[in-house]
N, C-alpha and C positions, 0 to 999 in steps of 0.2 A: 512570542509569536504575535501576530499585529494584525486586528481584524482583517484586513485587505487581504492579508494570508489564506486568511478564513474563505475571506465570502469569493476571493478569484477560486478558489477548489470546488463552489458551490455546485459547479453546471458538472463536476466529474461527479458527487457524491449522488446526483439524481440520477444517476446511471449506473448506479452501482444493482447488483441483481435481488438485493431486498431492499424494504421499507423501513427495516431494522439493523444498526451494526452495529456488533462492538470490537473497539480497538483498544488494544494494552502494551503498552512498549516497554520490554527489558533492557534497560539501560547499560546492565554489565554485561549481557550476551550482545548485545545490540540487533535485536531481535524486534522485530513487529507485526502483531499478530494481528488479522484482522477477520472477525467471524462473521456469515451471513445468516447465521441459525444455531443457537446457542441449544444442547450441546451441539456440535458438529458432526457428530458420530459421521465421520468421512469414514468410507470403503474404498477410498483411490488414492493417492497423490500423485504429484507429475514436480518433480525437481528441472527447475529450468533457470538460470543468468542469476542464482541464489535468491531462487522466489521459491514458494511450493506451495503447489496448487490444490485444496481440498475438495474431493468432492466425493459427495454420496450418489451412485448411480453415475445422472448424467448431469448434476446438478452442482454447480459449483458452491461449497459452503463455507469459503473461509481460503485466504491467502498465508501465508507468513513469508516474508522478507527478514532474509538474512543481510548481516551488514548494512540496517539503514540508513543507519547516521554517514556511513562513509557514502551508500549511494545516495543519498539527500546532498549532502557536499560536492559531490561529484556534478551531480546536476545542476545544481547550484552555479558550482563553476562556467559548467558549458552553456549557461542559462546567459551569462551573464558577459562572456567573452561573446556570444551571438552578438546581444543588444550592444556591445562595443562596439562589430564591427557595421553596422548597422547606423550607428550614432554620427 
């Protein structure tokens, strides 16, 4: 991954709903877990386009992304056929 990676994601991760995250990615599930408050003790989920949404109350605390890597690629692609047709 290649700082400019980094720092273009910067203006989404200030938006994100804490000052604190942590994120841990299972490679063999391809699973990606990302927490707003560790534990998360979530009392909700919402399964939505292989995302699922944690939240305690009304408070969101934590995403997981099923099939990242293939939606990372996927996006990727269509990221990239745009700026073709674009070009």
């Amino acid at each position: 991954m290649a700082a400019i990676d980094i720092l273009q994601s910067v203006p989404y991760l200030l938006q994100l709903p804490s000052k604190r995250t942590w994120i841990d990615y299972d490679d063999e599930a391809d699973v990606l877990y990302i927490s707003f408050q560790k534990p998360q003790q979530a009392n909700d989920s919402v399964l939505e386009d292989s995302v699922i949404y944690h939240y305690r109350d009304d408070d969101l605390v934590g995403i997981t992304v099923l099939q990242a890597l293939q939606r990372s690629e996927a996006n990727a692609s269509v990221t990239s056929s745009i700026q073709g047709e674009l070009d």
